[in-house]
N, C-alpha and C positions, 0 to 999 in steps of 0.2 A: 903229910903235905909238904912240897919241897919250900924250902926257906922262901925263893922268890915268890910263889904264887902268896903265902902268907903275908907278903910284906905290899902285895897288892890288895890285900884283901882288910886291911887294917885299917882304922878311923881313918880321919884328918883332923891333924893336931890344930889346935886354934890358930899357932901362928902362922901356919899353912892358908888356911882360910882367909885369915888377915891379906896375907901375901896376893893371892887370889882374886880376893875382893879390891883390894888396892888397883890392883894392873887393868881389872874388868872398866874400873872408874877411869882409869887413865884414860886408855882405849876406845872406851863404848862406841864414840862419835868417829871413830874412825874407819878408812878403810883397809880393805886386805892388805895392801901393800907396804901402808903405813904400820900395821899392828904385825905382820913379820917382819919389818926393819923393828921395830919396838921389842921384838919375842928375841932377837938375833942380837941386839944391841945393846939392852936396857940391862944392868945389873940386876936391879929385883928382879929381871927371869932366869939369870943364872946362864950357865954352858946347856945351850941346844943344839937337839940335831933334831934333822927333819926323818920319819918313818914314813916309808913310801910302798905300796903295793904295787906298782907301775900299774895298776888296773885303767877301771874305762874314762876315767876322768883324771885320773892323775898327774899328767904334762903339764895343767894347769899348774898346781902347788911349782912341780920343780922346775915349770918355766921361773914363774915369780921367786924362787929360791936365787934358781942361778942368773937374775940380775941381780938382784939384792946383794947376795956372796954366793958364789959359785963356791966357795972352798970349804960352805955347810958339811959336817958331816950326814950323809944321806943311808940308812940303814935300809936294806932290802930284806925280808923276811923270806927265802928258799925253802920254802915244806917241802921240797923233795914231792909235792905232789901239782904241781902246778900247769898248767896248759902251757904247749911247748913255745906258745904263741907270745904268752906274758914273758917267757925268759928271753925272748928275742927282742921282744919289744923294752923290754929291759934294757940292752947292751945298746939299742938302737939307740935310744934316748939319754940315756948316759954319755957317748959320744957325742951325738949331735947339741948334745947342754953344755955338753965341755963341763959334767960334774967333776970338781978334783979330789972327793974323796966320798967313794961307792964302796960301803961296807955290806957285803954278802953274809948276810945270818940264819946258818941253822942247825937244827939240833945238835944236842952231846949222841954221837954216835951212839957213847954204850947203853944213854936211856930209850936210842931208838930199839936197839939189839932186845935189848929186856922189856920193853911195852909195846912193843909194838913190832915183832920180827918179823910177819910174813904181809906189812904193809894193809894190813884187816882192820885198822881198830876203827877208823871212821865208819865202819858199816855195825860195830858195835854199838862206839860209845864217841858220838861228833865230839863233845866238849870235852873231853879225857884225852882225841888225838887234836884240838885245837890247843889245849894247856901243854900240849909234849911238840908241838914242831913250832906255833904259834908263841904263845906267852911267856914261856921259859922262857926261851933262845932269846927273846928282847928284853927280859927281865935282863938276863945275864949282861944283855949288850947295854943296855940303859943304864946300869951302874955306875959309870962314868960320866952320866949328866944330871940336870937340875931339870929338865924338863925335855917334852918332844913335841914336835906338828905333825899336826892330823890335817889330813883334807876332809873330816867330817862335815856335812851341812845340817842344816834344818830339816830340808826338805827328803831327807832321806827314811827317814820313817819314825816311826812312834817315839822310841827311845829317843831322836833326839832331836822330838819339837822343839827343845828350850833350850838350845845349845846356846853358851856364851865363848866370847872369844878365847875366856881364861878360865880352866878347872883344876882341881885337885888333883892328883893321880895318886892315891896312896898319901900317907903321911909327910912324904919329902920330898915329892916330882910335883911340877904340872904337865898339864897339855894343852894346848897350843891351837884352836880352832880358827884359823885365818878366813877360812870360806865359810865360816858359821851359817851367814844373812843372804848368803849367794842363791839364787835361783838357779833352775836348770837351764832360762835362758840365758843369765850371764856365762856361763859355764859354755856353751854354743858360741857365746857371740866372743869370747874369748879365745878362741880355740882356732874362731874362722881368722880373725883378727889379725892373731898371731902367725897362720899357718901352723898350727900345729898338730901333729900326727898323730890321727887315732889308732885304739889300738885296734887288732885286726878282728879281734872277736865282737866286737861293737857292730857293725854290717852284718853279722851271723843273729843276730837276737841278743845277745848281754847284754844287758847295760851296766852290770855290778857283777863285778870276775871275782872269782877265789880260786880256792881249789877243783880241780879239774872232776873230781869224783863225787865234789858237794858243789857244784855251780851248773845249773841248766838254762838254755833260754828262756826270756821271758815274751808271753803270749801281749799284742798289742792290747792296753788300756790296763794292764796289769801293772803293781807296783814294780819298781824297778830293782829293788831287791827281793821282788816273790822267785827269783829263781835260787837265793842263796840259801840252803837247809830245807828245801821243797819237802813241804809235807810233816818238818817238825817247827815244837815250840823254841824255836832259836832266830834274834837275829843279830847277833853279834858271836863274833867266835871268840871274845874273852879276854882281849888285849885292850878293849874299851870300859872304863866302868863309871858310873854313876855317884857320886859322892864316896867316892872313895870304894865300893863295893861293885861286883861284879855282875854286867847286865848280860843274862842268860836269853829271853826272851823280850816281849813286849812289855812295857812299862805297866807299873800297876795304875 
């Protein structure tokens, strides 16, 4: 197992927890904006950067980034399998935010060449090619911080009814949940609000993009993540985890 997924996969030290528990208290009563100027600012959270999938809801997070501080570092995860749609929408919104530091991340070439050469393994093995283009490549890149934001909610499925604004991420990160308590209508009436540009695959049936070979549309009245892993026991690809441990599926 490669050193980084180990090192995601490890307790969380008490004073981790402490640190955690401390910031949730700070926070609780606050709102999104206030608890990423707090995640951005506050020394108990350490150097952050925001992780963005430019997917269907996304603008929201790096609108509220880049008034806060535009000069966030912004990690972009490129699985080289992506709809050609997210990568445009990507560069779109990157300029139009005036983000001033867009870091593109992904894989170590040679561990592509060696696990994965003829671009087959998602049809193998989903969670084998989420930890090779996915979780490494941001392990590697999160090295250099103390914690990241997520645009995770509540309302997004099983795993993460109980989302708080402040988690663990392994023994020496946190993560960063600004939209934890967000509804889907806040998430609408923010968007309208702002003007802001949805992505293009949103009007097609997504409501939750990933990669192009594991993301299908979702039928009306269906959950908004039943198109991602259709048909398997997965609904995180493995860059997300739960007390320190990694959430493969639905919660027990």
């Amino acid at each position: 197992m490669p050193e980084a997924a180990m090192d995601f996969a490890a307790p969380v030290l008490p004073e981790q927890a402490d640190r955690v528990r401390a910031l949730n208290d700070r926070y609780r009563h606050h709102g999104a904006t206030a608890v990423l100027e707090g995640a951005l600012r506050d020394p108990e959270a350490g150097r952050i950067a925001l992780v963005s999938s430019f997917g269907a809801e996304s603008v929201v997070l790096l609108h509220l980034v880049s008034m806060v501080d535009p000069g966030t570092p912004v990690l972009f995860i490129d699985t080289q399998m992506l709809f050609q749609e997210t990568l445009d929408y990507q560069r779109e919104l990157a300029e139009r935010l005036h983000l001033k530091d867009l870091r593109v991340i992904r894989a170590n070439p040679l561990e592509l060449a060696k696990e994965d050469p003829d671009d087959t393994l998602h049809l193998r093995d989903t969670d084998s090619c989420c930890d090779l283009r996915k979780t490494r490549p941001l392990q590697k890149a999160l090295s250099q911080f103390d914690g990241w934001i997520t645009g995770r909610k509540r309302f997004q499925g099983s795993t993460r009814a109980a989302l708080e604004f402040f988690e663990a991420d392994g023994p020496h990160r946190i993560k960063v949940n600004p939209l934890a308590h967000w509804a889907p209508e806040d998430i609408r009436t923010y968007m309208e609000d702002n003007r802001l540009p949805r992505h293009p695959l949103v009007a097609k049936g997504y409501p939750s993009i990933g990669c192009a070979p594991c993301t299908s549309p979702v039928k009306p009245g269906e959950d908004p993540r039943a198109g991602r892993w259709r048909g398997q026991d997965k609904e995180e690809c493995g860059i997300h985890f739960v007390n320190g441990k990694m959430v493969r599926g639905p919660a027990a």
